[in-house]
C-alpha positions as a printed Julia matrix, in Angstrom:
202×3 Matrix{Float64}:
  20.76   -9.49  38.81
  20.35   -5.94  37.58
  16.89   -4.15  37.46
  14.71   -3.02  34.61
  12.29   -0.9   35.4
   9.07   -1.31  33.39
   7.62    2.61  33.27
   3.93    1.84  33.52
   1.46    1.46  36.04
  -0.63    0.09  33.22
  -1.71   -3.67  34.46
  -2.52   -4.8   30.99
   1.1    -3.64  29.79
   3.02   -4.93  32.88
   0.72   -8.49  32.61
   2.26   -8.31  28.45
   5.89   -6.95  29.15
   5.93  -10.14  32.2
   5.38  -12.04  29.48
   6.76  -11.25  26.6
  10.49  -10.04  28.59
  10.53  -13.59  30.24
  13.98  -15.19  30.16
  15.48  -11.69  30.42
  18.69  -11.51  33.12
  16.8    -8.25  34.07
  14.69   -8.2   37.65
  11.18   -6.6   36.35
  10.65   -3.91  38.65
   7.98   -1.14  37.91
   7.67    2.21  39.86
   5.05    1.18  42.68
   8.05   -2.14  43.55
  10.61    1.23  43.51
   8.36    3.59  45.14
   8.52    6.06  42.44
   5.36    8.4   41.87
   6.36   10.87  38.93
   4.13   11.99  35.94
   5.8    12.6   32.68
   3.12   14.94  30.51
   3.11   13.03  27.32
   2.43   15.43  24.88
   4.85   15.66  22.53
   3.63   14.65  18.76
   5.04   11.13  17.55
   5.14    7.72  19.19
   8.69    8.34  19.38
   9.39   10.96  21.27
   6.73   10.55  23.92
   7.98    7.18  24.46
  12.11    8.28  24.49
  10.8    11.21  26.82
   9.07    8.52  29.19
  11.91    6.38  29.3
  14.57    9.12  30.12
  12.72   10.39  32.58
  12.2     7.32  34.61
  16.25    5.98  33.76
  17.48    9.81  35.13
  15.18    9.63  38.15
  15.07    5.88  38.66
  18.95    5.44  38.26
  17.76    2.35  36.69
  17.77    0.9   32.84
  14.0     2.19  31.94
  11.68    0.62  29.03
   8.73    3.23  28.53
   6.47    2.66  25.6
   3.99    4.95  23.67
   1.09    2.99  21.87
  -2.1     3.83  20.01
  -4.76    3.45  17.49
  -4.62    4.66  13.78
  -8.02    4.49  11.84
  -8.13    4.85   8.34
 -11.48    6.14   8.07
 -10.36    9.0   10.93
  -7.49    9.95   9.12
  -5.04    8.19  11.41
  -6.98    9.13  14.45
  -6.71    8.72  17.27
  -3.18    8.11  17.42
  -0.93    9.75  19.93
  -4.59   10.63  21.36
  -5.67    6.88  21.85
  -5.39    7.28  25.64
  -7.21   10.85  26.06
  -9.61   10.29  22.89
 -12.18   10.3   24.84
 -11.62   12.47  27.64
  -8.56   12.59  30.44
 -10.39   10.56  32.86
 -12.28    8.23  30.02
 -12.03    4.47  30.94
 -11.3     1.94  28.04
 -15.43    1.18  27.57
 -15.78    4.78  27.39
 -12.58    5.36  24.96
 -14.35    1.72  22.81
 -17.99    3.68  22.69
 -16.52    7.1   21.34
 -14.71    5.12  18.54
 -18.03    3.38  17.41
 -20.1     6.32  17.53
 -17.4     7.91  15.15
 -17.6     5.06  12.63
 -21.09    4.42  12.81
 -21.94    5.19   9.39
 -18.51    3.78   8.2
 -18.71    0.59   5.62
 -16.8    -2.74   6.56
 -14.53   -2.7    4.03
 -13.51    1.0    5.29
 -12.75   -0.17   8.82
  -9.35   -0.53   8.22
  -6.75    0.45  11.59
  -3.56   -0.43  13.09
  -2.02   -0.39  16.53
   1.27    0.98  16.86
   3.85    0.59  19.45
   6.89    2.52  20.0
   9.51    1.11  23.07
  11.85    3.0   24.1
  15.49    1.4   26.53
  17.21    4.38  28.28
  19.92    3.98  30.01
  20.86    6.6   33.2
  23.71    7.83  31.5
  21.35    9.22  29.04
  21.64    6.47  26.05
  18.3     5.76  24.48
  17.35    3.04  22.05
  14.04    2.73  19.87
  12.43   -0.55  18.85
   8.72   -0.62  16.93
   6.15   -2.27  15.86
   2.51   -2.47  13.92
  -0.44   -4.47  14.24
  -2.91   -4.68  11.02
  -6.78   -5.13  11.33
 -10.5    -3.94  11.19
 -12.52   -1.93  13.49
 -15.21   -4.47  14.2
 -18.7    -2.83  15.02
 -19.44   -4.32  18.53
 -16.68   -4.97  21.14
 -16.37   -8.83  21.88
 -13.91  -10.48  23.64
 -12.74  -10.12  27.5
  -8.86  -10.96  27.33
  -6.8    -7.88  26.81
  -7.53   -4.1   27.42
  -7.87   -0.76  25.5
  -9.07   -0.85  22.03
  -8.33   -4.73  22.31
 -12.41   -5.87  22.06
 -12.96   -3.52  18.89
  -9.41   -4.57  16.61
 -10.48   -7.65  14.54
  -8.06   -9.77  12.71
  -9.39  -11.12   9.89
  -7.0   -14.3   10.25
  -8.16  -15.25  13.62
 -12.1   -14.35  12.81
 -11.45  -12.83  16.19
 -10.32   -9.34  17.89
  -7.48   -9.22  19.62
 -10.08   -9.46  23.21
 -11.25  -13.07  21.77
  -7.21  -14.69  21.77
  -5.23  -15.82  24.77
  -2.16  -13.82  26.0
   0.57  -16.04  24.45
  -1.68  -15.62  20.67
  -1.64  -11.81  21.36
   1.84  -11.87  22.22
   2.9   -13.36  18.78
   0.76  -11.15  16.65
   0.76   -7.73  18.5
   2.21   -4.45  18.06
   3.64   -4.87  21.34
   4.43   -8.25  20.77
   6.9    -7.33  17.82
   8.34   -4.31  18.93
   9.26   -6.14  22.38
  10.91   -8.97  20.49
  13.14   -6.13  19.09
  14.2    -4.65  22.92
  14.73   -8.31  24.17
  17.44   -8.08  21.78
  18.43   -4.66  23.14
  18.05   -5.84  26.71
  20.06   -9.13  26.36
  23.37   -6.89  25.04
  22.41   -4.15  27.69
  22.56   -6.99  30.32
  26.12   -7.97  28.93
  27.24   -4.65  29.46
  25.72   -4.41  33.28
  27.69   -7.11  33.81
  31.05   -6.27  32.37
């Protein structure tokens, strides 16, 4: 079975991608199973391109078909912030309570009904011969004012869908799955992946 190598050491991301890339005929490997220890400096200014850059960097090096993703927070009320910044919005070496305080203290004095955010998720599937394909998605809710909730990570205790009553912290795995940003823009690679894998094996 051919691998794909999932470019994150991010344990909430590898626990989701397990999940949601189940059924795959892929062998999920990330770079600690490979023994790969690279950085890729994410800095470039979209979703897209940090997340193609990521990917290509791990497929050339790897030898391996890659999925990278670049994800983050867009608040209304901040102008789209923090964005391609959702990881560093607090500082390089901020951990997700610390990243969850700075947002609140930003939108302290912000009403309700102004709360409005979305998480976005870009995926990028490169191959090693340099082939890249893009697959996104968008997740729309509320900033709530107190983090509640233990499932999930990042933002996850602060992003309240008004459907659920809940944040995204408050609903299993398999209910995050179905309503996430990285939920629908992973159901858009499996589809990639499955025709990759009938090329691997051709």
């Amino acid at each position: 079975m051919p691998k794909l190598l999932l470019a994150t050491t991010n344990r909430g991301k590898l626990r989701e991608y397990r999940h949601l890339l189940k059924g795959l005929p892929f062998a999920l490997v990330t770079p600690t199973d490979e023994g790969i220890d690279i950085t890729v400096d994410e800095k470039e200014k979209t979703f897209e391109e940090n997340a193609r850059l990521k990917a290509a960097t791990y497929a050339g090096f790897s030898g391996l078909v890659t999925l990278a993703d670049d994800s983050g927070l867009e608040v209304d009320a901040l102008d789209g912030g923090p964005g391609i910044v959702s990881a560093r919005f607090a500082g390089e070496q901020a951990s997700d309570k610390d990243r969850v305080e700075h947002l609140l203290t930003k939108l302290k004095d912000v009403p309700w009904e102004k709360r409005t955010a979305k998480f976005r998720c870009v995926i990028a599937i490169a191959s090693p011969e340099g082939r890249t394909e893009l697959c996104d998605g968008e997740c729309q809710g509320l900033i709530a004012f107190e983090p509640r909730g233990e499932n999930g990570f990042g933002y996850d205790p602060v992003f309240y869908l008004p459907e659920f009553d809940r944040t995204i912290a408050e609903l299993s795995l398999e209910t995050k799955n179905q309503v996430s940003h990285r939920g629908e823009a992973a159901r858009k690679a499996y589809v990639v992946l499955e025709r990759l894998a009938e090329k691997v094996k051709a």
